[in-house]
GUKE-441799 format. One line per 4 residues: number of its first residue (from 1); their letters; for each residue y, x, z of N, C-alpha, C, O. Coordinates in steps of 0.2 Angstrom, whole numbers. Example, Ala and Ser with C-alpha at 12.3 -4.5 7.8 and 13.67 -1.06 7.14 Angstrom:
<sites>
1> as> -28 66 39 -22 62 39 -16 66 39 -17 71 42; -11 64 35 -5 68 36 0 64 39 6 67 40
</sites>
This chain:
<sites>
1> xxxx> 63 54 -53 61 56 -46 57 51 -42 52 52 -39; 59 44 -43 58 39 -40 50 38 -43 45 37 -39; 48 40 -50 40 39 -52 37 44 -45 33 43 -41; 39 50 -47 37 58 -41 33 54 -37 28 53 -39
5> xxxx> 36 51 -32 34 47 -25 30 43 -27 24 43 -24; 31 37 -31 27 32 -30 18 36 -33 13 34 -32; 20 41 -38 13 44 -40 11 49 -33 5 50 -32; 15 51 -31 11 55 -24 9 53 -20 5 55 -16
9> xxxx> 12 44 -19 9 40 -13 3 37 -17 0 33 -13; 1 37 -22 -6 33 -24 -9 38 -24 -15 37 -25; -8 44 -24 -12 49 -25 -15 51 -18 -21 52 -17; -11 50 -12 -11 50 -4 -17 44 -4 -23 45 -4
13> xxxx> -15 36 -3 -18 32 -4 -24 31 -7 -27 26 -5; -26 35 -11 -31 35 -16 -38 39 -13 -44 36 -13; -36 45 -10 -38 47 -6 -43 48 1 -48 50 2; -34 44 5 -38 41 10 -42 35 9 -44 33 15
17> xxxx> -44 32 4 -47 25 2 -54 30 2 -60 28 3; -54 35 0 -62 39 -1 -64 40 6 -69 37 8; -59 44 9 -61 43 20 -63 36 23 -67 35 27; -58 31 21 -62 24 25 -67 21 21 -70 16 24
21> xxxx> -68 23 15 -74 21 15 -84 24 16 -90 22 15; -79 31 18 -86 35 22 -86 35 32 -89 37 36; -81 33 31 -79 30 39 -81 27 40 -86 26 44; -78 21 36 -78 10 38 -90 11 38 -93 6 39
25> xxxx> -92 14 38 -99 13 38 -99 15 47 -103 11 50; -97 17 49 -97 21 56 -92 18 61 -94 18 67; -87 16 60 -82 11 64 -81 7 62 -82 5 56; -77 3 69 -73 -5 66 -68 -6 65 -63 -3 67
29> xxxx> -66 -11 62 -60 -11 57 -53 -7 63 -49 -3 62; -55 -11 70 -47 -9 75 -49 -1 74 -46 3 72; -56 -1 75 -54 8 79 -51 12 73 -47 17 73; -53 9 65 -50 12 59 -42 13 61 -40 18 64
33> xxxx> -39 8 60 -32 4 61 -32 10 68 -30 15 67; -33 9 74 -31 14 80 -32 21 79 -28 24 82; -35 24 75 -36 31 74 -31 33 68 -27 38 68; -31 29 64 -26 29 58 -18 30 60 -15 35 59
37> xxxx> -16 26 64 -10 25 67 -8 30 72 -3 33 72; -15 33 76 -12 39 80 -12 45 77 -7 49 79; -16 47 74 -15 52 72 -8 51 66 -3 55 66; -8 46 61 1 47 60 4 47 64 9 51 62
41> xxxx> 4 44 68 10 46 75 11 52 76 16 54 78; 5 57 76 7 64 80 8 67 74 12 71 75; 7 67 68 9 70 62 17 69 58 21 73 55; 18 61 60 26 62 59 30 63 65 37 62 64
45> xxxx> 27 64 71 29 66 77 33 73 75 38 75 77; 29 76 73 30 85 72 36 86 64 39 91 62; 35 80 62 41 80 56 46 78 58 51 81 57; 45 73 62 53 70 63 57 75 68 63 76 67
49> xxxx> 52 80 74 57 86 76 56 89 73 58 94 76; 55 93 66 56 98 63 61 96 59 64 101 56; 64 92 57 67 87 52 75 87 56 80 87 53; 73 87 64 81 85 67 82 75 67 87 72 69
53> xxxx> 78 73 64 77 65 64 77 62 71 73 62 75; 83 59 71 84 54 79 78 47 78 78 44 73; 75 47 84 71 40 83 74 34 86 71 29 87; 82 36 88 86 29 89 87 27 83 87 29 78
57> xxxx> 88 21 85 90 16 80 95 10 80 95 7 85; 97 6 76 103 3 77 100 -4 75 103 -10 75; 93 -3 72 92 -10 70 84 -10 70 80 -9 65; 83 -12 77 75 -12 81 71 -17 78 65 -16 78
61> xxxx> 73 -24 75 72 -28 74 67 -29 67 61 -31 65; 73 -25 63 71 -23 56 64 -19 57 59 -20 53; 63 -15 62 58 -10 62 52 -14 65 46 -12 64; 53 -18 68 47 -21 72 44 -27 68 38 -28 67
65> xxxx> 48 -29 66 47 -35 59 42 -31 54 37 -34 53; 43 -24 52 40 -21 44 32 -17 48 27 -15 45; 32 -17 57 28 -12 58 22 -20 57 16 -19 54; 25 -26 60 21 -31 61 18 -33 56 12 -34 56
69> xxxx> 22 -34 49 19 -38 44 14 -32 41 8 -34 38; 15 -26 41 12 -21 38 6 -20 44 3 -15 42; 4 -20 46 -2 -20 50 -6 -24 50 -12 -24 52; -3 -31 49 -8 -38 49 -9 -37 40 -14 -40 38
73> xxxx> -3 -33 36 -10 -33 30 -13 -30 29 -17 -32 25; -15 -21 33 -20 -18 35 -24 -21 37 -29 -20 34; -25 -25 42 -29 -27 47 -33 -33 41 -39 -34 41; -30 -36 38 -31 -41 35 -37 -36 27 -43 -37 25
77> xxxx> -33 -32 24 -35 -29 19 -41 -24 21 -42 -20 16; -44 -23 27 -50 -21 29 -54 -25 30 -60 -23 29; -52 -31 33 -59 -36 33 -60 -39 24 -65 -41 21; -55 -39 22 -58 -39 15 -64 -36 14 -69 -39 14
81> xxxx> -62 -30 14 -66 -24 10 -72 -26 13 -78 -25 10; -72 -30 21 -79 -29 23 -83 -33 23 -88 -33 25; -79 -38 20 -84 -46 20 -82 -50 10 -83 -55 7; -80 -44 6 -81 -46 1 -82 -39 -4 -83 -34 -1
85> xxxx> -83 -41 -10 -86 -34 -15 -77 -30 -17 -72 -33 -19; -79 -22 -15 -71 -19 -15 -70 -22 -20 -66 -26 -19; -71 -22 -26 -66 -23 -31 -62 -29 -32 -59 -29 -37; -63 -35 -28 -61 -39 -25 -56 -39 -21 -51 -43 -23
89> xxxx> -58 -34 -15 -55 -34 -12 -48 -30 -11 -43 -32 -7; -49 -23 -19 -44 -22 -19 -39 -25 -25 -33 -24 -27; -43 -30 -28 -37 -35 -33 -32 -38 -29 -26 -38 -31; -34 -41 -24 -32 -47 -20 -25 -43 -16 -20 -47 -15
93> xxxx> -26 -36 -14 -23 -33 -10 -18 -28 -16 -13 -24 -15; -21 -30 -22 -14 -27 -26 -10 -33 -30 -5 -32 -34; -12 -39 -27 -9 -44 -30 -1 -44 -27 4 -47 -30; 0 -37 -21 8 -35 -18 12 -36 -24 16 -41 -24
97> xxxx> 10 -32 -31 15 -31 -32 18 -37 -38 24 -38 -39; 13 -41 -41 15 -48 -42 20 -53 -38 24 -56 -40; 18 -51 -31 21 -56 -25 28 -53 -25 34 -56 -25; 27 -47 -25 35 -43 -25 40 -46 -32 45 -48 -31
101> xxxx> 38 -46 -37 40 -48 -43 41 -57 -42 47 -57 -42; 39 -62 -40 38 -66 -38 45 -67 -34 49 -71 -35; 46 -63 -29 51 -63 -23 60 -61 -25 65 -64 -24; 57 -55 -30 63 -53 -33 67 -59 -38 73 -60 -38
105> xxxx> 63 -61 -42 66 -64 -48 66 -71 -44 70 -75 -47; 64 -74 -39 67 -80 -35 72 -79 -32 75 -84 -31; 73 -72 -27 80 -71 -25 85 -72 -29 90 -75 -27; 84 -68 -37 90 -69 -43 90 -76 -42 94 -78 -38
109> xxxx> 86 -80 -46 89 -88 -46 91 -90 -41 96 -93 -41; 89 -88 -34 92 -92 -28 99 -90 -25 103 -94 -22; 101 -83 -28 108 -82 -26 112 -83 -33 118 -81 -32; 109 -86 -39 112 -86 -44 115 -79 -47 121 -79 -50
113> xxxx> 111 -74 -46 111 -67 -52 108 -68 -56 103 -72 -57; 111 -64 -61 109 -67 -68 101 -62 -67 100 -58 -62; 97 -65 -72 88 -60 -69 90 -56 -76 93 -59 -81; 89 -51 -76 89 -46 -82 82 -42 -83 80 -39 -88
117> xxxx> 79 -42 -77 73 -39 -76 68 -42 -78 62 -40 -76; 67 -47 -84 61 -49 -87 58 -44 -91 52 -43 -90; 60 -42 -94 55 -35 -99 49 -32 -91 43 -32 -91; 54 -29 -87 52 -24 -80 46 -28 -78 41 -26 -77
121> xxxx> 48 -35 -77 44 -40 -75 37 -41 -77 32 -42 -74; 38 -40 -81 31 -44 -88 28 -35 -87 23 -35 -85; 31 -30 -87 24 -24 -86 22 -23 -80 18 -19 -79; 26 -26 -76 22 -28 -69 15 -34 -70 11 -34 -66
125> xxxx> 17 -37 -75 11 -42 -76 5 -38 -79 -1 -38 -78; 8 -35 -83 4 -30 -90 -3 -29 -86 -8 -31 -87; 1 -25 -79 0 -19 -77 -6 -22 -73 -12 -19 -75; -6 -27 -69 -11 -30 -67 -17 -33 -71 -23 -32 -69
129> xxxx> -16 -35 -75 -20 -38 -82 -25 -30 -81 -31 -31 -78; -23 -25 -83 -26 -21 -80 -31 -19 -76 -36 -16 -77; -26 -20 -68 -33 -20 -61 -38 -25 -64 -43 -22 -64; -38 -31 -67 -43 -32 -67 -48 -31 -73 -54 -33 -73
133> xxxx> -45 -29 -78 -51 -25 -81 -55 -20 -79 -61 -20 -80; -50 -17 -74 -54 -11 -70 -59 -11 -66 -64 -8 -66; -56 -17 -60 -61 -18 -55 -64 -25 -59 -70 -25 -57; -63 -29 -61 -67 -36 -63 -72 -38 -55 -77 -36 -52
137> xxxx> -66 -42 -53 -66 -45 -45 -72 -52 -47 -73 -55 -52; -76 -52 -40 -79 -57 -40 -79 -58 -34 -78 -55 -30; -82 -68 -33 -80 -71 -29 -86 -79 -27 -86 -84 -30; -88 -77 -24 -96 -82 -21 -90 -88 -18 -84 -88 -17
141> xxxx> -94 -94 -16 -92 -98 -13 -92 -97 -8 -86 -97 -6; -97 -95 -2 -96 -90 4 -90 -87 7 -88 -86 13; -87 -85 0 -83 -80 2 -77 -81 3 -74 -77 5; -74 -87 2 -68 -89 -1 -65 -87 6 -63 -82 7
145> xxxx> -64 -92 12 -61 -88 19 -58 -81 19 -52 -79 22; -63 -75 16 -62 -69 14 -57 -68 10 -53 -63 10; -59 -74 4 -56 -72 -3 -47 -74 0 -43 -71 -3; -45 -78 4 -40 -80 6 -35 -75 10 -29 -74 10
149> xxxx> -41 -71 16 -37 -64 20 -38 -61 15 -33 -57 16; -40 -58 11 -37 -54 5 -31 -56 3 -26 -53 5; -30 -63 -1 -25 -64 -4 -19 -64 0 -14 -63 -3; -19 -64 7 -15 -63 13 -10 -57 14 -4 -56 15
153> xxxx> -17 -53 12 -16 -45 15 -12 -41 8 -11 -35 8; -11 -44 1 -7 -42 -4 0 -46 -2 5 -43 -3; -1 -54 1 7 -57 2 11 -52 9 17 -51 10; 8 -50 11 10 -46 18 13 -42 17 18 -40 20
157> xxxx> 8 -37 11 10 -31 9 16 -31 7 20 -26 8; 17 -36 3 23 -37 -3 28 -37 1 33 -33 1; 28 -42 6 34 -44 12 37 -37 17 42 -37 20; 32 -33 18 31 -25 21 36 -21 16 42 -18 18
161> xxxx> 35 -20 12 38 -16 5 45 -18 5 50 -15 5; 46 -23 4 53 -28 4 56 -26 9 62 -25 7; 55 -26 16 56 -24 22 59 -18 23 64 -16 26; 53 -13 19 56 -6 17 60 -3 14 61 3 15
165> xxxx> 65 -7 8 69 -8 3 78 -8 6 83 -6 5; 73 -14 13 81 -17 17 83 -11 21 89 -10 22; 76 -8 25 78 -3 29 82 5 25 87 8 28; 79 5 19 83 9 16 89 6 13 93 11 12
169> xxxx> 91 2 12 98 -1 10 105 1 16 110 3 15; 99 -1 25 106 -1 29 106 6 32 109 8 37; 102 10 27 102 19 30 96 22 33 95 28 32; 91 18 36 87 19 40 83 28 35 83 30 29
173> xxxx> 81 31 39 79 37 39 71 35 35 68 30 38; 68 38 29 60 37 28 56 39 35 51 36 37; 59 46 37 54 46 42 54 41 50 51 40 55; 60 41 48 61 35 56 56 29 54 52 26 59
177> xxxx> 55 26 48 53 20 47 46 21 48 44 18 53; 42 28 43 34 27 44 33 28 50 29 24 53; 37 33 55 35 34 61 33 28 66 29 29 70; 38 22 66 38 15 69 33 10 65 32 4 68
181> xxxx> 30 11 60 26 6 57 18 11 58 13 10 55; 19 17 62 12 21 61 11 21 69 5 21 70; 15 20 74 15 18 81 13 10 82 9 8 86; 16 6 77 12 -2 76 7 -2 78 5 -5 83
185> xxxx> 6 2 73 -2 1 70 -8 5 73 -14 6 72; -4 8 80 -9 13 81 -9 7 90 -15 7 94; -3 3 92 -4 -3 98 -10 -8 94 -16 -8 96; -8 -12 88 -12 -15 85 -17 -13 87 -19 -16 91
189> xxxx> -21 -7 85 -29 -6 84 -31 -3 88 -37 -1 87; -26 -1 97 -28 -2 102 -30 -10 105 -33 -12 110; -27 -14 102 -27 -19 107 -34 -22 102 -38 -25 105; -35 -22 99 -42 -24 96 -46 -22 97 -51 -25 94
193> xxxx> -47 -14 101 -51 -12 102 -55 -14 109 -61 -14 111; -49 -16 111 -49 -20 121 -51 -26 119 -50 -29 124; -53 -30 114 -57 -38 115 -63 -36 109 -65 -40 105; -66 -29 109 -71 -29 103 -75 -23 107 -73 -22 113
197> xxxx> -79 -21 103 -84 -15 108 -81 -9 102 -78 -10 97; -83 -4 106 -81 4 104 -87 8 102 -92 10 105; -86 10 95 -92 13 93 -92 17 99 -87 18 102; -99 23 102 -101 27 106 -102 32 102 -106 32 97
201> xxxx> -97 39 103 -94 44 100 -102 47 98 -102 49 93; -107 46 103 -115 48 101 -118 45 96 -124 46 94; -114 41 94 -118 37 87 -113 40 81 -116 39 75; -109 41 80 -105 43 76 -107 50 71 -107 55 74
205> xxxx> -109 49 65 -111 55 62 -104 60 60 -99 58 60; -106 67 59 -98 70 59 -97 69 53 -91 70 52; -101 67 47 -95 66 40 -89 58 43 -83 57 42; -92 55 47 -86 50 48 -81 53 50 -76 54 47
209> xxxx> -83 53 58 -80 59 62 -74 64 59 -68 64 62; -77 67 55 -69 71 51 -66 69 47 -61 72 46; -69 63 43 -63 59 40 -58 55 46 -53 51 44; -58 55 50 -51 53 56 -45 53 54 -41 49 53
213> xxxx> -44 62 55 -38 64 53 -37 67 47 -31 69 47; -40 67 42 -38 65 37 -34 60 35 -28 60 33; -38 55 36 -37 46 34 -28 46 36 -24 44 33; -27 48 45 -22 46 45 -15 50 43 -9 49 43
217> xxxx> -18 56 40 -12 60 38 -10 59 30 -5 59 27; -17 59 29 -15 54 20 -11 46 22 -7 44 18; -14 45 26 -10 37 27 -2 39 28 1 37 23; 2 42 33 7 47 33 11 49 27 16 47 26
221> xxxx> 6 51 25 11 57 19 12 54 12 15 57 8; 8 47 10 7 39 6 14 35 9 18 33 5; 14 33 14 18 28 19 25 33 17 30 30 13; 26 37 18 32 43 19 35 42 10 40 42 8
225> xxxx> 30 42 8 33 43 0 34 37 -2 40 35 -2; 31 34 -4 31 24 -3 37 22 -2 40 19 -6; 39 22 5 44 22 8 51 25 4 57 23 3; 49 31 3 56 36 0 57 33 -7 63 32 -9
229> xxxx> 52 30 -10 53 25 -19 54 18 -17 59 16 -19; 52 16 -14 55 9 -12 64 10 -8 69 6 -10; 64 12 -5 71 15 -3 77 16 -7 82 14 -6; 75 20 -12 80 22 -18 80 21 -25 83 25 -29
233> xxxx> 77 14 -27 78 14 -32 75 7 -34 74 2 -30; 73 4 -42 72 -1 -41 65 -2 -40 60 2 -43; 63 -8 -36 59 -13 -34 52 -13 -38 46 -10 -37; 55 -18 -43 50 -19 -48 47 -11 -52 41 -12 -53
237> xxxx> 49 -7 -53 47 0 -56 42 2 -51 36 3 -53; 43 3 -45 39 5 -41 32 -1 -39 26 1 -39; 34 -8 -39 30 -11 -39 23 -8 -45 18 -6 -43; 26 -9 -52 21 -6 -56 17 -3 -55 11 -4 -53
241> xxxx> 22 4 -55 17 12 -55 12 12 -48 7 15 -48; 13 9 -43 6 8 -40 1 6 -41 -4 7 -37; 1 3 -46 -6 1 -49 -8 8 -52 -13 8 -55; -6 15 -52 -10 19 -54 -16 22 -48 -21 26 -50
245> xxxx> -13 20 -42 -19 20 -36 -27 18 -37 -32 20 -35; -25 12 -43 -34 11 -43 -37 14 -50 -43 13 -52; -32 18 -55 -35 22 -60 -37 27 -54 -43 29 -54; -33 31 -49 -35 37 -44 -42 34 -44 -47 35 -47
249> xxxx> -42 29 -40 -47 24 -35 -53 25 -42 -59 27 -42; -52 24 -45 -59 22 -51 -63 30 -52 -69 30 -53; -58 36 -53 -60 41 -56 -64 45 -49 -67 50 -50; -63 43 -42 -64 45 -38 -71 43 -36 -75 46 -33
253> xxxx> -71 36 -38 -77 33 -36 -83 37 -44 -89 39 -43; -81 37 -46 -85 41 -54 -89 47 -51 -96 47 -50; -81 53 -49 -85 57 -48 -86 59 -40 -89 64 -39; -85 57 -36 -86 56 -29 -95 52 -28 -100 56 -27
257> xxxx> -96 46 -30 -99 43 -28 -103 39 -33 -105 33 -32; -104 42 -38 -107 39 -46 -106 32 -49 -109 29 -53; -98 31 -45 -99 24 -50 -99 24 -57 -100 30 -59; -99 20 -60 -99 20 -68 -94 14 -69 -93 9 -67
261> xxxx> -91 18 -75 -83 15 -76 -84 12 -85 -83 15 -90; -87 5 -85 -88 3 -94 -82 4 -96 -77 5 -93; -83 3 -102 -78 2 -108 -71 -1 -107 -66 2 -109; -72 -7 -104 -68 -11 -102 -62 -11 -96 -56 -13 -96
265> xxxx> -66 -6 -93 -63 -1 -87 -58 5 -91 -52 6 -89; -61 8 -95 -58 12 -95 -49 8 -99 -43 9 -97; -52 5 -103 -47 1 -108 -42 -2 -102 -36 -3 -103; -44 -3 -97 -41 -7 -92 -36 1 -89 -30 0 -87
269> xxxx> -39 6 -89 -33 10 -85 -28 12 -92 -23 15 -91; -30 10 -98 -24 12 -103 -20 9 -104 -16 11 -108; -21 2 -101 -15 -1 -99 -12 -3 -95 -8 -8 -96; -12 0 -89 -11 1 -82 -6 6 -86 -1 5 -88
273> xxxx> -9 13 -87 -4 19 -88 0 18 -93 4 22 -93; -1 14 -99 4 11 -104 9 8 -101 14 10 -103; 9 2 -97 12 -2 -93 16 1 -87 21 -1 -85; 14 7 -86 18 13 -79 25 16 -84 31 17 -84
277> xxxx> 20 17 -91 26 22 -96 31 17 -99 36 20 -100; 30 11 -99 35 6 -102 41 6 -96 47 7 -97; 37 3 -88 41 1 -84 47 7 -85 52 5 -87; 46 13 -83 48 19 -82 53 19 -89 59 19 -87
281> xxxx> 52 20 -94 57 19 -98 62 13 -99 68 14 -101; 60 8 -97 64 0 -95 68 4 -91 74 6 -93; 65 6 -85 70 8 -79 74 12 -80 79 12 -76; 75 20 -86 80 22 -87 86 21 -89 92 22 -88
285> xxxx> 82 16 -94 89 14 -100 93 9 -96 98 6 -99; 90 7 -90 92 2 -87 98 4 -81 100 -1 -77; 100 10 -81 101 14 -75 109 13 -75 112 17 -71; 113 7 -80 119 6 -80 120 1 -77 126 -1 -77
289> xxxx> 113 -3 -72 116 -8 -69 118 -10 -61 115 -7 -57; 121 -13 -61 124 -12 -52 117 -14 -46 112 -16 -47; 118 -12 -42 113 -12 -36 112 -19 -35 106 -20 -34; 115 -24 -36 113 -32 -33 107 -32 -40 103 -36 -39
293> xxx> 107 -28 -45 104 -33 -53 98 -29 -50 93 -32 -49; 99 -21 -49 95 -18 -48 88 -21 -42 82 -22 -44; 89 -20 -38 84 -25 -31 83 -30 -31 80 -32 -26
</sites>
């Protein structure tokens, strides 16, 4: 059940990665980030009362903390995209799930649990080996400032995800959580819209134009499922299988927008999806250990 989610949130994300990038030609990164956010706001607005979901809460801190680090790696993994070549862009922004692996297995040494999770670990490593067969990231000297808020906007992401782990540990609701990190995000790229200029809705072509609310209900219905696999299960598994966002992302770009996917590419998403099959298996047989081993 736990794979379910993390493959319907990369299938969401995948996606909307097709809308911002027929958008990001027509807006700037805030109004992205502002349109994004509002319209998930009014989309899980209409979930959370159809749902009966209270948006009180008992631990505002926690929610403010995951809305903040999670919009500055949005914010951050847009200007990637837009001052370096995507496949860069989306390397550096899936190094998340490295840094999550990274955070996990230093908690164990640091509270003195025993790490059992090295097999899970290592096809999280697999898995990436992979993104970059796939995308084969490149990187000017120019760029490096860039190449840095990339690198940023994957450690953010990771610290975000982790955030969302904790929120589901003390109960927090899935839809309580996107709904506060969709309201974030939706102040965030108003207030950048108020120190930047406003595209004029007369220059706007309508293919951008109707990618708006799409972008944010797939952004929505990616964050909601994301959230429900990070919540209930282990860490590192879901870390993995999100690398299957950039086999979607590759097949998209094929048939959407004629990229061409060599050899090497392809070899790169068979082990991505080798590396999804292993984790998942790791993660069954693994299903006899206690919650501290487990996260």
């Amino acid at each position: 059940m736990q794979a379910m989610w993390v493959l319907l949130a990369a299938f969401f994300f995948a996606t909307m990665s097709v809308g911002v990038k027929i958008a990001g030609t027509s807006f700037s990164i805030s109004e992205l980030v502002f349109y994004r956010g509002a319209v998930s706001v009014l989309f899980m607005a209409v979930l959370v009362r159809a749902r009966g979901v209270s948006l009180q809460t008992t631990v505002p801190g926690m929610h403010a903390w995951r809305s903040l680090i999670g919009t500055l790696s949005l914010g951050a993994w847009f200007y990637a995209i837009a001052h370096l070549p995507l496949a860069t862009a989306m390397t550096l922004n899936y190094m998340s799930s490295i840094w999550i692996g990274a955070f996990v297995c230093g908690g164990a040494i640091l509270y003195g649990r025993s790490l059992r999770q090295g097999p899970l670990l290592a096809t999280v490593l697999a898995g990436f080996v992979g993104v970059v067969m796939v995308l084969r990231p490149t990187l000017d000297q120019n760029q490096l400032f860039a190449g840095v808020i990339g690198l940023l906007s994957g450690l953010s992401a990771a610290l975000a995800y982790l955030q969302v782990s904790g929120l589901g540990r003390v109960g927090e609701p899935e839809l309580r959580t996107v709904f506060y990190f969709s309201f974030g995000s939706m102040v965030a790229g108003l207030v950048g819209m108020a120190v930047t200029d406003v595209t004029p809705w007369s220059s706007v072509p309508w293919q951008a134009a109707a990618w708006l609310v799409p972008i944010g209900i797939m952004a929505a219905l990616g964050q909601w499922c994301m959230t429900r696999a990070y919540s209930r299960g282990s860490t590192l598994l879901v870390a993995n299988l999100q690398y299957t966002g950039i086999v979607l992302g590759a097949l998209y770009g094929l048939l959407l927008f004629g990229d061409q996917i060599p050899l090497l590419g392809w070899a790169g998403m068979g082990v991505i999806m080798a590396s999804g099959i292993a984790a998942t298996v790791l993660r069954t047989r693994a299903l006899g250990q206690t919650p501290a081993e487990e996260h």
